[in-house]
PDB file of N, CA, C and O in Angstrom:
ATOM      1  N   UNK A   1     -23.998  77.153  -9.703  1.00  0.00           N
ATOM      2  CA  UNK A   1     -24.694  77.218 -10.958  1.00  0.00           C
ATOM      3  C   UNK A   1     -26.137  77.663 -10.704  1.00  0.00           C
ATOM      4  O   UNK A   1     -26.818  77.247  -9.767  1.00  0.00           O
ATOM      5  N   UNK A   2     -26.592  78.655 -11.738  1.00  0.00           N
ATOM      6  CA  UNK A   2     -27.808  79.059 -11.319  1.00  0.00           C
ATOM      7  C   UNK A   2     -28.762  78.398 -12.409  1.00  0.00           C
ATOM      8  O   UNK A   2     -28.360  78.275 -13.567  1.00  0.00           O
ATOM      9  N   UNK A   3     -29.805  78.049 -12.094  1.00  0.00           N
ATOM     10  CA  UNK A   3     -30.849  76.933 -13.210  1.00  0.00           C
ATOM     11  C   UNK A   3     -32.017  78.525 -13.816  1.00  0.00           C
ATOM     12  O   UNK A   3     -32.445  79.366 -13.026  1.00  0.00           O
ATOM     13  N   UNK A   4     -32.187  78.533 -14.792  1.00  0.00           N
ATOM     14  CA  UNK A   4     -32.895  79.356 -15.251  1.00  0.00           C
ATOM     15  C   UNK A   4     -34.207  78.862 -15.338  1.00  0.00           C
ATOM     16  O   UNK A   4     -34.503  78.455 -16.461  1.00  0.00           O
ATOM     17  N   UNK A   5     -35.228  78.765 -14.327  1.00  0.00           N
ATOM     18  CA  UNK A   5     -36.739  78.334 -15.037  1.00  0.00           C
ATOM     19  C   UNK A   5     -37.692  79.281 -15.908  1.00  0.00           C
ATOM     20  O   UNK A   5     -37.908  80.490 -15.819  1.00  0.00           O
ATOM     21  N   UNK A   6     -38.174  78.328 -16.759  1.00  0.00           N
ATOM     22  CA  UNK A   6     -39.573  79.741 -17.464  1.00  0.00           C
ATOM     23  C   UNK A   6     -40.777  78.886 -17.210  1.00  0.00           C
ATOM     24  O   UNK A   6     -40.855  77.831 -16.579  1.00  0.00           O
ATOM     25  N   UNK A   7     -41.477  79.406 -17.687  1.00  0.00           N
ATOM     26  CA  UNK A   7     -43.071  78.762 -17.895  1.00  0.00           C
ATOM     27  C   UNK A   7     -43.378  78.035 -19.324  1.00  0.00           C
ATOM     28  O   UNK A   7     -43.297  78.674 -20.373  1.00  0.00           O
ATOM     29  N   UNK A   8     -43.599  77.184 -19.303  1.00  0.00           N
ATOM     30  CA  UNK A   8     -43.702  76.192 -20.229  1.00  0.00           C
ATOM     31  C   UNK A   8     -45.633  75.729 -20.357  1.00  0.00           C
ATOM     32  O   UNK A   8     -46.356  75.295 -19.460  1.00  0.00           O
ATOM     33  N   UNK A   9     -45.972  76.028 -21.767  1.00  0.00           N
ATOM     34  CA  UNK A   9     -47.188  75.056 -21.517  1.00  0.00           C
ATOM     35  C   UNK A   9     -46.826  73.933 -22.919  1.00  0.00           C
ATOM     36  O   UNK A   9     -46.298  74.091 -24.020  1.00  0.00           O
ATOM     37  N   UNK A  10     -47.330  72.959 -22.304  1.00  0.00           N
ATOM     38  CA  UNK A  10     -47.220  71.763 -23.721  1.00  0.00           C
ATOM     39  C   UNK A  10     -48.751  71.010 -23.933  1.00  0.00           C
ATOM     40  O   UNK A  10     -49.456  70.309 -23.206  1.00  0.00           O
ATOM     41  N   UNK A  11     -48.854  71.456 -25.101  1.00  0.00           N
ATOM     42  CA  UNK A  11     -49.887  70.702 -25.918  1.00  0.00           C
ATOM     43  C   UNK A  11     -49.961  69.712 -26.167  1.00  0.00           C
ATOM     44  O   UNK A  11     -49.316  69.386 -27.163  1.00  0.00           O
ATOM     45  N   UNK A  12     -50.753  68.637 -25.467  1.00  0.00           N
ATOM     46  CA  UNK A  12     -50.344  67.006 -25.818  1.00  0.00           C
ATOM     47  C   UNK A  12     -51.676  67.048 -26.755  1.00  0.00           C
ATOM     48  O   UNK A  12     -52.660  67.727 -26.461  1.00  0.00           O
ATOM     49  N   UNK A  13     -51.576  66.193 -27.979  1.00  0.00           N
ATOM     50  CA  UNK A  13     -52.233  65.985 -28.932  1.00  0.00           C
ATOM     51  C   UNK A  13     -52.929  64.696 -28.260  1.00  0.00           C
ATOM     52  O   UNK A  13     -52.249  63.993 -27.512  1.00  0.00           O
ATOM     53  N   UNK A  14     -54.269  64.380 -28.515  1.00  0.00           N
ATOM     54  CA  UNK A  14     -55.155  63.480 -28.108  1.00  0.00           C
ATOM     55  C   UNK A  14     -55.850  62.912 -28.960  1.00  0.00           C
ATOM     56  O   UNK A  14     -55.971  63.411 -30.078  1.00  0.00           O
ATOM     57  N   UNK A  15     -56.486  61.693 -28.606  1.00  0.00           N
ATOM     58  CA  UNK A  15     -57.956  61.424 -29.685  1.00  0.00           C
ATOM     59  C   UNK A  15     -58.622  60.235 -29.019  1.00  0.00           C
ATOM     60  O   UNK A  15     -58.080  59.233 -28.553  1.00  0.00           O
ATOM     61  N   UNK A  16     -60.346  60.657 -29.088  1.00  0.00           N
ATOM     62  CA  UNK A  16     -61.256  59.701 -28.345  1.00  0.00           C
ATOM     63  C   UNK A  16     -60.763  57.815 -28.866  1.00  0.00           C
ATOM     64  O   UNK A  16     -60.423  57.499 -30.006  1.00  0.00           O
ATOM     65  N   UNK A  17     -60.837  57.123 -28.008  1.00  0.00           N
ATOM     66  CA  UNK A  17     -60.591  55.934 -28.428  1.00  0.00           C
ATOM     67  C   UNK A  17     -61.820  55.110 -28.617  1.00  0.00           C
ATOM     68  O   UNK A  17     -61.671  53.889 -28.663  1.00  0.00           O
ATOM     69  N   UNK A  18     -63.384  55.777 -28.768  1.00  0.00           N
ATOM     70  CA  UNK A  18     -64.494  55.452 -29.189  1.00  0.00           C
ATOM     71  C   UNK A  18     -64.594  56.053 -30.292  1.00  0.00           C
ATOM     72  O   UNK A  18     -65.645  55.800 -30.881  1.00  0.00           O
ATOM     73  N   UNK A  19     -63.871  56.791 -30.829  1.00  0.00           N
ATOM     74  CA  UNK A  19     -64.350  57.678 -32.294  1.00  0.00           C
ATOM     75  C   UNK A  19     -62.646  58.236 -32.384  1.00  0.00           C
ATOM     76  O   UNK A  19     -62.077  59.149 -31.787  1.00  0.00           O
ATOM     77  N   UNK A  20     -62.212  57.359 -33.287  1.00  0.00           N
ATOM     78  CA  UNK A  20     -60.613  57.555 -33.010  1.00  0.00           C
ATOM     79  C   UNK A  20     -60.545  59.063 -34.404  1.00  0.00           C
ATOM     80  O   UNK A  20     -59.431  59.570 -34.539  1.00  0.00           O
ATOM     81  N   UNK A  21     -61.788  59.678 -35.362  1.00  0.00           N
ATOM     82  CA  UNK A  21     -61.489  60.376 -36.154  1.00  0.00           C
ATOM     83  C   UNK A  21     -61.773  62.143 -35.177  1.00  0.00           C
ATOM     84  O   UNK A  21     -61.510  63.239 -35.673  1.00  0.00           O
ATOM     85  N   UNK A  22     -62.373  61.910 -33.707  1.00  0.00           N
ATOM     86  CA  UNK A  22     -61.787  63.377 -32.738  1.00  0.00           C
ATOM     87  C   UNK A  22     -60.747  63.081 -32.144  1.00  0.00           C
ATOM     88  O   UNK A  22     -60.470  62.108 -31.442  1.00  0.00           O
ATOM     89  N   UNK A  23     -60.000  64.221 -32.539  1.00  0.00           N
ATOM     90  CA  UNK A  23     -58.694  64.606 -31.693  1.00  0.00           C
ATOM     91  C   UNK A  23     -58.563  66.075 -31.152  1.00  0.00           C
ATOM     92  O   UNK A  23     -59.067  67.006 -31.781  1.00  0.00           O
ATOM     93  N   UNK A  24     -58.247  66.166 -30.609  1.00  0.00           N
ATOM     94  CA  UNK A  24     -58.134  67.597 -29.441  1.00  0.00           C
ATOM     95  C   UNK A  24     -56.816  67.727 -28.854  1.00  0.00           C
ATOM     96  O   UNK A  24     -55.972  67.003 -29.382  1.00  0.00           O
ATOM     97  N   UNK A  25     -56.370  68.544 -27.790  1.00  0.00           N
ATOM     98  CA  UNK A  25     -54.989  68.422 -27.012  1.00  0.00           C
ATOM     99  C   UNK A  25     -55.363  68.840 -25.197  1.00  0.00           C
ATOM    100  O   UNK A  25     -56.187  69.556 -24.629  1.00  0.00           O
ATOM    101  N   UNK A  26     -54.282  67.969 -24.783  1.00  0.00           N
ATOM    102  CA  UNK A  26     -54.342  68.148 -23.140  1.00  0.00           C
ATOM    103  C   UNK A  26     -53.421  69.474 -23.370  1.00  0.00           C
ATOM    104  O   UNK A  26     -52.559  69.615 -24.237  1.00  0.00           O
ATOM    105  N   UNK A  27     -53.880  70.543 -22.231  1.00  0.00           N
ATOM    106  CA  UNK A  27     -52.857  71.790 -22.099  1.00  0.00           C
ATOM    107  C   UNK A  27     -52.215  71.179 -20.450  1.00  0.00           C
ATOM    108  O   UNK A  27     -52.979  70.865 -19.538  1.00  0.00           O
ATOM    109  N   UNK A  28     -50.824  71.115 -20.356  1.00  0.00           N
ATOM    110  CA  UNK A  28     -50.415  71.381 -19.302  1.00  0.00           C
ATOM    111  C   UNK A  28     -49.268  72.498 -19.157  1.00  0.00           C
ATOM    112  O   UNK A  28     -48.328  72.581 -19.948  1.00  0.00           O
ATOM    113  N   UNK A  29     -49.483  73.470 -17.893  1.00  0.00           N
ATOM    114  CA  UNK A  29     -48.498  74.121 -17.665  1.00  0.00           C
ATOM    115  C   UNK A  29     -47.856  74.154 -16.730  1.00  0.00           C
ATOM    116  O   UNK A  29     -48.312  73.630 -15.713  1.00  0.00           O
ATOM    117  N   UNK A  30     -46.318  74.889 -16.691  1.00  0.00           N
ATOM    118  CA  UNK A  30     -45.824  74.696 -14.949  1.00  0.00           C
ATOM    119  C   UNK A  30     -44.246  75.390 -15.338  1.00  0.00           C
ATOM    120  O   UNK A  30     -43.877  75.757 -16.454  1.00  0.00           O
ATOM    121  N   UNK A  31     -43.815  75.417 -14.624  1.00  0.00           N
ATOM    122  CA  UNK A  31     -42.201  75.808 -14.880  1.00  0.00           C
ATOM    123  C   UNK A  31     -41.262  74.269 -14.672  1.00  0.00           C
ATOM    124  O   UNK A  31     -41.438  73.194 -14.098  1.00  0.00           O
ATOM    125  N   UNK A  32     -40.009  75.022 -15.656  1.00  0.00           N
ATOM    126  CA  UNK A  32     -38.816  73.828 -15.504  1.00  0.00           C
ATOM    127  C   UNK A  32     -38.080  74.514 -16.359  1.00  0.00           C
ATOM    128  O   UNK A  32     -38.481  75.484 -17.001  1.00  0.00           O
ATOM    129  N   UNK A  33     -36.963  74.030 -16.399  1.00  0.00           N
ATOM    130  CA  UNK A  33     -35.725  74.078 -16.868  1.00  0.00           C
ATOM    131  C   UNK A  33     -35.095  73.955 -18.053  1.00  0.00           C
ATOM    132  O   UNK A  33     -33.966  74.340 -18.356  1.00  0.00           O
ATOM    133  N   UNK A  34     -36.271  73.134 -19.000  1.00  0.00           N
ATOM    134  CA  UNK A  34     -35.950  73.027 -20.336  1.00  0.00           C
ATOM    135  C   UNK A  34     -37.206  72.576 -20.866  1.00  0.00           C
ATOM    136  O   UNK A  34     -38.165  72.277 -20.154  1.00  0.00           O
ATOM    137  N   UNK A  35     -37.193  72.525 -22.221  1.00  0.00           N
ATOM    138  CA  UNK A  35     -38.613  72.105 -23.107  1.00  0.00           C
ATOM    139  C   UNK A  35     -38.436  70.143 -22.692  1.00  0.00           C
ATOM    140  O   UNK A  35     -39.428  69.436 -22.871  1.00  0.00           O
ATOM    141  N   UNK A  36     -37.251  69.578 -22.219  1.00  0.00           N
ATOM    142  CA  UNK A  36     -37.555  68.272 -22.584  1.00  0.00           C
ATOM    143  C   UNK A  36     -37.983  67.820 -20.833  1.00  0.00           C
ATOM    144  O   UNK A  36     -38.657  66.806 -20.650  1.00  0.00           O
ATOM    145  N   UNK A  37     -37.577  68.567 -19.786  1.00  0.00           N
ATOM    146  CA  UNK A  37     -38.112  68.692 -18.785  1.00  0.00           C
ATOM    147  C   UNK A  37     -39.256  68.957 -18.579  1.00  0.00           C
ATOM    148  O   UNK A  37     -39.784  68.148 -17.816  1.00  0.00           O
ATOM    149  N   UNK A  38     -40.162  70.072 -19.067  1.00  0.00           N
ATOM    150  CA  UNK A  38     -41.676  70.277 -19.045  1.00  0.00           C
ATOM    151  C   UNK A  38     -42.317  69.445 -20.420  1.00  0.00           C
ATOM    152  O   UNK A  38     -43.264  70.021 -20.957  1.00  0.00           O
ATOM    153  N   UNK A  39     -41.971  68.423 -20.897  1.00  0.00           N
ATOM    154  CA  UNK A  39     -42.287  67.421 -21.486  1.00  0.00           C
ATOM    155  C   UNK A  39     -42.629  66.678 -20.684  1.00  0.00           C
ATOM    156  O   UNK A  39     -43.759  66.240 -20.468  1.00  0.00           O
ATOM    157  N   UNK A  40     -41.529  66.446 -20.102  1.00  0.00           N
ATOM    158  CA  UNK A  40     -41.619  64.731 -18.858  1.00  0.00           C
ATOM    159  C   UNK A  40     -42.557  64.914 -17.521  1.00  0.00           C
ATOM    160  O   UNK A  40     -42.936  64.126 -16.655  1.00  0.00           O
ATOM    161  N   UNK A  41     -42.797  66.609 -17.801  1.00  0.00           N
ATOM    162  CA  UNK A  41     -43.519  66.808 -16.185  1.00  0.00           C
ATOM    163  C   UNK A  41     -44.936  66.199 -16.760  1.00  0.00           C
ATOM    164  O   UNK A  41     -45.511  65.134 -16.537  1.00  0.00           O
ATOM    165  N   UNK A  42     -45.264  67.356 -17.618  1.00  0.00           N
ATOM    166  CA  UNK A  42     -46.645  67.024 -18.727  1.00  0.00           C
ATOM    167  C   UNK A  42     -47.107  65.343 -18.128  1.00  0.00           C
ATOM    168  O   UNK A  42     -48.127  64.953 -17.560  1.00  0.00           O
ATOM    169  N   UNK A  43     -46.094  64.762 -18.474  1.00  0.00           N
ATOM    170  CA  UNK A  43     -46.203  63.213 -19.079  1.00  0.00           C
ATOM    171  C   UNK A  43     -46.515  62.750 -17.492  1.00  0.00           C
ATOM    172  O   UNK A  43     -47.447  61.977 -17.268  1.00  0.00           O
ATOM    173  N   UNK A  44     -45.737  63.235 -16.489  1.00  0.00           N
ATOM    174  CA  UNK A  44     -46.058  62.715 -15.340  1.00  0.00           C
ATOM    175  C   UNK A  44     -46.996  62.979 -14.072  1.00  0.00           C
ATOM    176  O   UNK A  44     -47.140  62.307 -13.050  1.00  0.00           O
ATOM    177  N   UNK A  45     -47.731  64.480 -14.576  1.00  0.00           N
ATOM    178  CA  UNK A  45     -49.469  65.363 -14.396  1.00  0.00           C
ATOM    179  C   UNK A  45     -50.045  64.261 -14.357  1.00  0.00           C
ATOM    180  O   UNK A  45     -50.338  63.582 -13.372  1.00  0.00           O
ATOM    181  N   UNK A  46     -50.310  63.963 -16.042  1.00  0.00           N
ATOM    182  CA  UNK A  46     -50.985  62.909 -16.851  1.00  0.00           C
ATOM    183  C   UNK A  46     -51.027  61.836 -16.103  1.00  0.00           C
ATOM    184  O   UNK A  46     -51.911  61.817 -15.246  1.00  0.00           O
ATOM    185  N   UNK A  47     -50.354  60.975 -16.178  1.00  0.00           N
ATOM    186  CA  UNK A  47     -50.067  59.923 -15.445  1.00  0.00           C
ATOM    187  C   UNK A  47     -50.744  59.593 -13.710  1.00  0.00           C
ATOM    188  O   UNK A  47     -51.231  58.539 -13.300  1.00  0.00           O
ATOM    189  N   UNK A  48     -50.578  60.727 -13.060  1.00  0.00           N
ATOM    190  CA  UNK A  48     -50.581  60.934 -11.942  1.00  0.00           C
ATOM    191  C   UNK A  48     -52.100  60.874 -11.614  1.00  0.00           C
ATOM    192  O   UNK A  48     -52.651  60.186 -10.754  1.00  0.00           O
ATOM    193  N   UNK A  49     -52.768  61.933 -12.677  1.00  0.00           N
ATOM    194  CA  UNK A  49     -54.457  62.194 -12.899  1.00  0.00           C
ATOM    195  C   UNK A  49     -55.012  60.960 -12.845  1.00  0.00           C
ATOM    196  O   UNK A  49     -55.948  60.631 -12.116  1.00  0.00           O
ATOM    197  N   UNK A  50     -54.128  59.917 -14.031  1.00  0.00           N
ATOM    198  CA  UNK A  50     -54.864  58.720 -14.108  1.00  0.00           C
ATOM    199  C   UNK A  50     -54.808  57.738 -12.971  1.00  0.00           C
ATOM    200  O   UNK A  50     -55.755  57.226 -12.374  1.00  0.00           O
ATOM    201  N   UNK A  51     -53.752  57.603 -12.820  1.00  0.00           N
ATOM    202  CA  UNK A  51     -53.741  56.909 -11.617  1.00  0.00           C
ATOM    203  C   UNK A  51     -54.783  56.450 -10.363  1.00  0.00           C
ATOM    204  O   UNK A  51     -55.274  55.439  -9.863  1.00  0.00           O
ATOM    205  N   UNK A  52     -54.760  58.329 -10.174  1.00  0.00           N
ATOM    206  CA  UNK A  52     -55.993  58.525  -9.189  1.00  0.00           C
ATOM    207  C   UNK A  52     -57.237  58.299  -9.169  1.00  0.00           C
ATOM    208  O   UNK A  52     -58.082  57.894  -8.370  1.00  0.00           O
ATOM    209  N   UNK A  53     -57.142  58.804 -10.692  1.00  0.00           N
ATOM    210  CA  UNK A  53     -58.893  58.066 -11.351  1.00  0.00           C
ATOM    211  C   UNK A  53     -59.328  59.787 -11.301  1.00  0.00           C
ATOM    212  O   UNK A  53     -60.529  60.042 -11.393  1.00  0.00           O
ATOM    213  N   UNK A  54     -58.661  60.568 -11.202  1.00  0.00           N
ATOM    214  CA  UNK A  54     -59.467  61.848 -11.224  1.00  0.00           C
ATOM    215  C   UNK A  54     -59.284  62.398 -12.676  1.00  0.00           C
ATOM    216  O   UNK A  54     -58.134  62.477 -13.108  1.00  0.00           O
ATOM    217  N   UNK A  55     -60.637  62.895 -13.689  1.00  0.00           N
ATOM    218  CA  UNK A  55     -60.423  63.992 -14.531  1.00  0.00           C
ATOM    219  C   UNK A  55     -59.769  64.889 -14.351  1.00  0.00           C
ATOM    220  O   UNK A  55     -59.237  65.169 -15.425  1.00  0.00           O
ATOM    221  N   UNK A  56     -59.277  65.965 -13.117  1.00  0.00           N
ATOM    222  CA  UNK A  56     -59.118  67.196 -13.282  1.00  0.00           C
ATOM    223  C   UNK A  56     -57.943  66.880 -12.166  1.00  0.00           C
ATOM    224  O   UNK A  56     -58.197  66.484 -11.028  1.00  0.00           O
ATOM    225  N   UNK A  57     -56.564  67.129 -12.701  1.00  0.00           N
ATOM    226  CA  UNK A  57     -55.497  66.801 -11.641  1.00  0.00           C
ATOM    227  C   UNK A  57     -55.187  67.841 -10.657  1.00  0.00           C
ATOM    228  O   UNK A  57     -55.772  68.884 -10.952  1.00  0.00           O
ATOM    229  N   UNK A  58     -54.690  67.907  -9.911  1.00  0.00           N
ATOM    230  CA  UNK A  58     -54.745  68.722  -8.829  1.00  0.00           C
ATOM    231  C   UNK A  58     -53.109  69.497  -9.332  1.00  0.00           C
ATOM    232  O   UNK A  58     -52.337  68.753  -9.938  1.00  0.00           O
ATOM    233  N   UNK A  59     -52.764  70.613  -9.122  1.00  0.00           N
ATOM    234  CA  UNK A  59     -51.755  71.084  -9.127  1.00  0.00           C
ATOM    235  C   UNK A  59     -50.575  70.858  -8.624  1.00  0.00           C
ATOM    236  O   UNK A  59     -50.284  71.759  -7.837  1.00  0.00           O
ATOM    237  N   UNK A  60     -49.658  69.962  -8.731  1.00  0.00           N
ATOM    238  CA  UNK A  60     -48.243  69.583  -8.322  1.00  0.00           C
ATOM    239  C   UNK A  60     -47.559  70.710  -7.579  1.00  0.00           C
ATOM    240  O   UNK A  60     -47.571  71.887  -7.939  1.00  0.00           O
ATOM    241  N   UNK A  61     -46.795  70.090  -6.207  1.00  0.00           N
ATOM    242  CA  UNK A  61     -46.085  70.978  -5.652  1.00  0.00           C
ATOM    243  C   UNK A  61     -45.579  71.960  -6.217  1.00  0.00           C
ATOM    244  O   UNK A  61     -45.734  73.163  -6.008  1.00  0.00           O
ATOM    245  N   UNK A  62     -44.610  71.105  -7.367  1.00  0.00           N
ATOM    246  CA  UNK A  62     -43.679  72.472  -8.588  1.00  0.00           C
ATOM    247  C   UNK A  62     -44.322  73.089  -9.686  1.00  0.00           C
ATOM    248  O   UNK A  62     -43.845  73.323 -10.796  1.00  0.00           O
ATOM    249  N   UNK A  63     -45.916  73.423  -9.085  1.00  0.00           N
ATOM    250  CA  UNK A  63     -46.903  74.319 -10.170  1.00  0.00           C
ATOM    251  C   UNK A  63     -47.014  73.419 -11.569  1.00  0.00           C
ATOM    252  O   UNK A  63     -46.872  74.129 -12.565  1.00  0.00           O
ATOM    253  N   UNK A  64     -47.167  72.458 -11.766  1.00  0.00           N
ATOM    254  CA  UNK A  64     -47.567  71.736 -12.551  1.00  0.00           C
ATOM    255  C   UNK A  64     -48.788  71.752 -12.356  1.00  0.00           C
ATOM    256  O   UNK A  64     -49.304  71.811 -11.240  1.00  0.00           O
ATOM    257  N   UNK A  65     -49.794  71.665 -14.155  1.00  0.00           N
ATOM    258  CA  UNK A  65     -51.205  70.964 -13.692  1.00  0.00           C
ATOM    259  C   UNK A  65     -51.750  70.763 -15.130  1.00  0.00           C
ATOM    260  O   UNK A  65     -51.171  70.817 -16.215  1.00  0.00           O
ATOM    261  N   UNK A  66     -52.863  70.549 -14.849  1.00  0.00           N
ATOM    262  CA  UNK A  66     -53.939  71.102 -16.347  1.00  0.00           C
ATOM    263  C   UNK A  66     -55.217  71.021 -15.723  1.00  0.00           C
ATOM    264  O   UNK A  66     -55.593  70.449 -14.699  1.00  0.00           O
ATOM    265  N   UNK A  67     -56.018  71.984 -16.890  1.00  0.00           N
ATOM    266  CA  UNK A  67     -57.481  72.149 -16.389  1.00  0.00           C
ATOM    267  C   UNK A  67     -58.306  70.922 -16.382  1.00  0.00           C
ATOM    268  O   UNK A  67     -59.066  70.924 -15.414  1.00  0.00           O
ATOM    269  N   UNK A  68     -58.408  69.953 -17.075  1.00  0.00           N
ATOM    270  CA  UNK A  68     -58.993  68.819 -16.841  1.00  0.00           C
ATOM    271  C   UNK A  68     -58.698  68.135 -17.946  1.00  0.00           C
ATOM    272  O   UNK A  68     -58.096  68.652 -18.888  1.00  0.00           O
ATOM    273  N   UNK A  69     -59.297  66.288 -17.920  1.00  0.00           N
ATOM    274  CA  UNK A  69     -58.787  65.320 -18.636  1.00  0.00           C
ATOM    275  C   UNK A  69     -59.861  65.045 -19.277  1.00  0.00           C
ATOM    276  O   UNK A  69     -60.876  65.380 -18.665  1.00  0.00           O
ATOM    277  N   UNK A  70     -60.060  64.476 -20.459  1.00  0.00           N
ATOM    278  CA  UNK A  70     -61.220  63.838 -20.859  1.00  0.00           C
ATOM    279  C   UNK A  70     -61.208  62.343 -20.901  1.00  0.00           C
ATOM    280  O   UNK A  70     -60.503  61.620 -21.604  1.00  0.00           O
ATOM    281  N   UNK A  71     -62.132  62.007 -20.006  1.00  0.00           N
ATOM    282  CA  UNK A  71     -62.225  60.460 -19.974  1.00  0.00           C
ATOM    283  C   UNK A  71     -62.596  59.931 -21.471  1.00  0.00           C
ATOM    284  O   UNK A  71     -63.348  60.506 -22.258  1.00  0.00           O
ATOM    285  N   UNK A  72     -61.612  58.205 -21.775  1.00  0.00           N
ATOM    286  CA  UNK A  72     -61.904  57.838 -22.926  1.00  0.00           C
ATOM    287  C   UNK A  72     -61.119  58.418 -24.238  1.00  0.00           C
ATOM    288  O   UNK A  72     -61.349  58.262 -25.437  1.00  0.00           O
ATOM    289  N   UNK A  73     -60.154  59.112 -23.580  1.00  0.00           N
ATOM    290  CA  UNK A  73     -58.757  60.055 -24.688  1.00  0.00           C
ATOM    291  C   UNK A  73     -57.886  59.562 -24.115  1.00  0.00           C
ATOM    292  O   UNK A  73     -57.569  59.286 -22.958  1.00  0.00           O
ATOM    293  N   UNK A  74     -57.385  59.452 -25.463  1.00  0.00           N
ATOM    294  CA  UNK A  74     -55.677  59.188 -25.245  1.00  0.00           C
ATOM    295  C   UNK A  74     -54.557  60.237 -25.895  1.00  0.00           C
ATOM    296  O   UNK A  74     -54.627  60.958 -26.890  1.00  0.00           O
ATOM    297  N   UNK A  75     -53.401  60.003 -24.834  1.00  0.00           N
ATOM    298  CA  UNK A  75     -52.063  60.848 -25.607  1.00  0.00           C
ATOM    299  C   UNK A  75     -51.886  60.591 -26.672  1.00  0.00           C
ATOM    300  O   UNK A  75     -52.796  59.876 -27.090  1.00  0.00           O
ATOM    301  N   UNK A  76     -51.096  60.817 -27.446  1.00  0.00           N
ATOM    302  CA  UNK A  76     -50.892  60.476 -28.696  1.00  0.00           C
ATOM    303  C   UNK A  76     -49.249  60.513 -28.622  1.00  0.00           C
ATOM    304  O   UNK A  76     -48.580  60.247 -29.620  1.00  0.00           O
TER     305      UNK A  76
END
């Protein structure tokens, strides 16, 4: 079976949790296999960034990333 990847970017919708009336979106992009797959990657960039404590996550082996995080935002 051959897996077809494309490039996926997903827009995560955000908003400051000091001023909950700005909202903005995290861009992450990367390849995978389906829209609900580069969902879960998104979700696990994210995750990963925070973890570390870094704003700006570093690019995942499987070309995952985003340009940076804003401290004090949340996913939505």
């Amino acid at each position: 079976m051959h897996l077809r990847l494309r490039i996926y970017e997903v827009d995560v919708p955000i908003h400051d949790t000091g001023h909950p009336d700005r909202r903005g979106v995290h861009v992450f992009t990367g390849v995978a296999d389906s829209p609900a797959a580069a969902l879960r990657r998104a979700h696990e960039v994210y995750d990963a960034a925070h973890m570390a404590g870094r704003e700006i996550p570093g690019r995942q082996p499987d070309s995952w990333g985003a340009r940076g995080l804003r401290p004090g935002w949340q996913m939505e």
